[in-house]
C-alpha positions, 0 to 999 in steps of 0.5 A, a space after each residue: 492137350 495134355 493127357 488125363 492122369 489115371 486113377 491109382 486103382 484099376 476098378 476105379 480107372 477102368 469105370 472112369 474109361 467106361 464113362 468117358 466113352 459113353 460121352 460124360 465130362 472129365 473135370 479136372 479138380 485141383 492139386 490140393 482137392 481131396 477128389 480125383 476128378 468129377 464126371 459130369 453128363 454133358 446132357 445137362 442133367 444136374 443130378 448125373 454127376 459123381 466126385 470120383 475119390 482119390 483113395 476111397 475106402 472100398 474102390 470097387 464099390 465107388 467104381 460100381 457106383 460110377 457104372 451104375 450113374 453112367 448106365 442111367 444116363 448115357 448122354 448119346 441115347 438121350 440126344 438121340 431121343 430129344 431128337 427124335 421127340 423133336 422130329 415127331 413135334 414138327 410132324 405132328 404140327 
């Protein structure tokens, strides 16, 4: 498997790392595409997921953006809660 390219800017890196750990999905977007990357939360939730710019015009700004998407939905916590609703419906049947 090959390694992940690292964004040019440490902000933008450093939240990308950040996402990762906290379980979203790296995609990679092409040679020619003007994104970086795309991060993705591997819950399913369509609308936690953010194009990562390769040169953007304020980068902290873009990574505070990424930090502030993944602390809204951190996948671990919401498996953890599906399964904990999951539990409670099959004791309360």
């Amino acid at each position: 498997m090959a390694k992940r390219p690292k964004h040019t800017n440490k902000h933008i890196a450093a939240a990308i790392d950040y996402a990762l750990k906290n379980g979203w999905k790296y995609i990679e977007t092409g040679k020619s595409a003007h994104a970086f990357c795309i991060l993705r939360c591997i819950s399913g939730h369509g609308e936690h997921s953010i194009s990562v710019s390769s040169t953007p015009r304020n980068p902290e700004n873009d990574a505070k953006k990424i930090l502030k998407l993944v602390k809204k939905c951190t996948p671990s916590e919401n498996v953890e809660e599906s399964e904990k609703e999951e539990n409670e419906n099959e004791t309360n049947e």
